[in-house]
N, C-alpha and C positions, 0 to 999 in steps of 0.2 A: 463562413467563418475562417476557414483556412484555405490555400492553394494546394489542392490535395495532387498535381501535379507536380508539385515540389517537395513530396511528402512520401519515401521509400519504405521508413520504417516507424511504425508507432511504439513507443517504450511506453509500458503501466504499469504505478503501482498496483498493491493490492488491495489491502485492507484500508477500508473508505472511498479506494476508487474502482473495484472492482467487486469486492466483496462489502456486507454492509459492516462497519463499525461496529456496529451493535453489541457486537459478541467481542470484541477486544476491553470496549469502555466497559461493558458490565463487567468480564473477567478479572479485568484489573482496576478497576475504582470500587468494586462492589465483592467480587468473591474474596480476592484475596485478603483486602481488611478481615471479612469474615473471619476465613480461617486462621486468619493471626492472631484474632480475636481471641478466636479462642482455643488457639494452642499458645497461646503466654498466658489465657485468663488475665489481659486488659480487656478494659471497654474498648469498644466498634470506635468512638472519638479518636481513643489514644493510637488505636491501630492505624485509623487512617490516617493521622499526622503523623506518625513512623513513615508510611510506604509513601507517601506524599513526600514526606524529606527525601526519601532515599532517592527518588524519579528524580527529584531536579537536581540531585548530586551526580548523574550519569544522563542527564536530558542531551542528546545530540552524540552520543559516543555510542560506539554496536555494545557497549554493556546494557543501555537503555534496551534494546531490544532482544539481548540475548538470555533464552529460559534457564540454562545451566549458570548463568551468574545471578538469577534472581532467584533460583533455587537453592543456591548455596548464603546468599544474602537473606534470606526470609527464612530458611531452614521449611519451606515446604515440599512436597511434591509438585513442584509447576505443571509439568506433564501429563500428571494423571488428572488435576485438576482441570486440563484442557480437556480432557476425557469425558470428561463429567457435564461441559455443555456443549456438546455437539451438536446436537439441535439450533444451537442458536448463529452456527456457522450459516451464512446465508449469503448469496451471490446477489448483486444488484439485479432488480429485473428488467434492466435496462443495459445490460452490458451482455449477455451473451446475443442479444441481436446485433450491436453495434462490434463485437470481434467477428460474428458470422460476415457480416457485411464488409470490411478491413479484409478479413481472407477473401474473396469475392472478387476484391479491387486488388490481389496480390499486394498485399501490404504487407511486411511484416512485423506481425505482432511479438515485442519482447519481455518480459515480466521484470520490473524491476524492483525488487523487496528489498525491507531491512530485516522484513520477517525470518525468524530462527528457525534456518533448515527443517527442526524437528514441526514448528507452528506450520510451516508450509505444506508439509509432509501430511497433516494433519488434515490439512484446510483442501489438498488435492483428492484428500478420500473422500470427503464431504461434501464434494459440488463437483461439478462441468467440467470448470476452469480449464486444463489441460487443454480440454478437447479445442479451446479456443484461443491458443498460445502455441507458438513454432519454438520456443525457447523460456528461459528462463535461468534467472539469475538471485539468491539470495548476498547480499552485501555482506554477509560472515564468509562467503568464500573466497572475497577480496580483501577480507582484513580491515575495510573500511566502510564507515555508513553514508548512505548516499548524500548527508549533506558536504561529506568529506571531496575535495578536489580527486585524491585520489582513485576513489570507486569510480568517477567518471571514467579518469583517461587507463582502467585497467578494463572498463566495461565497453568504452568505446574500442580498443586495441581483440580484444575476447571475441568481438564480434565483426571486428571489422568496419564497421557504419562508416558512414560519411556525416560527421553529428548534424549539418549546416541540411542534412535532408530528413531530419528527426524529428518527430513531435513526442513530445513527453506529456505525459499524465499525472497531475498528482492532488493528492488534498491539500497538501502542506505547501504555504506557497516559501517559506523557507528554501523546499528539497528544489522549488521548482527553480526560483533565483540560483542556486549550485549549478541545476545543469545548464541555466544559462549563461552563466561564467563559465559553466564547460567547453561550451561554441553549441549546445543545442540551438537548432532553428527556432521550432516552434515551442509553448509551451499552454498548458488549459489545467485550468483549476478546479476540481469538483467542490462545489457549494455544499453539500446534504451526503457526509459523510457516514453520519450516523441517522439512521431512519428515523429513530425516536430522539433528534436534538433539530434544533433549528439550522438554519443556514450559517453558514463562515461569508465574511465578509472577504474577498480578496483586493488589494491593493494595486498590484503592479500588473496584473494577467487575465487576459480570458477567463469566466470561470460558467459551468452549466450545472443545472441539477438534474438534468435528464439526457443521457445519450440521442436520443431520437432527436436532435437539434442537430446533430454530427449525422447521424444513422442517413435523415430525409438530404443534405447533402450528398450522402455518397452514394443514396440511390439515383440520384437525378443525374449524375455523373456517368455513374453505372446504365444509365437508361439513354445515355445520349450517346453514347461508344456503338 
């Protein structure tokens, strides 16, 4: 699928492409209606049409994904509420063989979030992840979300890359079109972001729902060296 010869450093989001969705969509299309629910004493309807509006008034800006402006926006505890399903934090089972694999073939692996510092923080107590990342990068520490021009050429400069030897990772084939106007080389779209929703259609990009499609490449690579 790729010229993994041409191919220095791999950039990944997280959540949907490394971690499953599962636990973002229920937290925020499911828990917090709840709780607004019923700290205004509206119906579950009304709550979810509040937080529903509220998303697409900040959809694409780091407010969307920042918990201290959605906790001052909702008047909840966002954090502690993160707290409350941990459990449901889950890494793909397909991705810590395919970053074991990447490390292997000297690759390096870069974590590229718009996840909030503190969600990240959060997401690193409760899985692997780390173990299978040389670096990392939350988009609040640039000021900009990765669909933004800017988080590219401040994350490209931070690290040094050569973008044009890059492949990026993402669910969103939005974020992925960004970093191709950034001068990224490669880019791959994950299908099955969320375990329990069906597939995303992508348009412009490569897209798999299982690493092992990457993985059985870079072993036969790795086996012919």
């Amino acid at each position: 699928m790729f010229p993994w010869h041409k191919i220095d450093t791999v950039l990944l989001d997280m959540d949907g492409t490394l971690l499953d969705l599962h636990f973002d969509n229920h937290f925020w299309l499911h828990l917090v209606p709840q709780q607004l629910s019923q700290q205004k004493q509206i119906s579950l309807d009304e709550a979810k049409q509040r937080v529903e509006t509220a998303y697409h008034q900040v959809a694409g800006t780091l407010e969307w994904y920042c918990l201290d402006y959605w906790q001052q926006q909702l008047g909840l505890d966002i954090l502690t509420l993160h707290y409350s399903l941990v459990e449901r934090i889950q890494m793909r089972q397909d991705s810590m063989p395919f970053l074991l694999a990447l490390g292997s073939m000297n690759k390096k692996r870069i974590l590229f979030t718009n996840a909030h510092p503190k969600s990240l923080q959060l997401k690193l107590e409760h899985t692997e992840l780390a173990t299978g990342l040389d670096a990392m990068l939350s988009s609040h520490e640039t000021g900009y979300p990765k669909e933004h021009p800017q988080f590219w050429l401040t994350a490209i400069e931070k690290y040094q890359l050569n973008p044009a030897r890059c492949l990026f990772i993402d669910d969103s084939e939005a974020i992925l079109q960004a970093s191709k106007k950034a001068g990224i080389g490669f880019q791959l779209g994950i299908k099955n972001p969320d375990s329990q929703k069906g597939h995303t259609l992508f348009h412009d990009f490569p897209a798999i729902d299982d690493y092992h499609h990457l993985l059985d490449e870079l072993l036969q690579i790795n086996t012919k060296q």
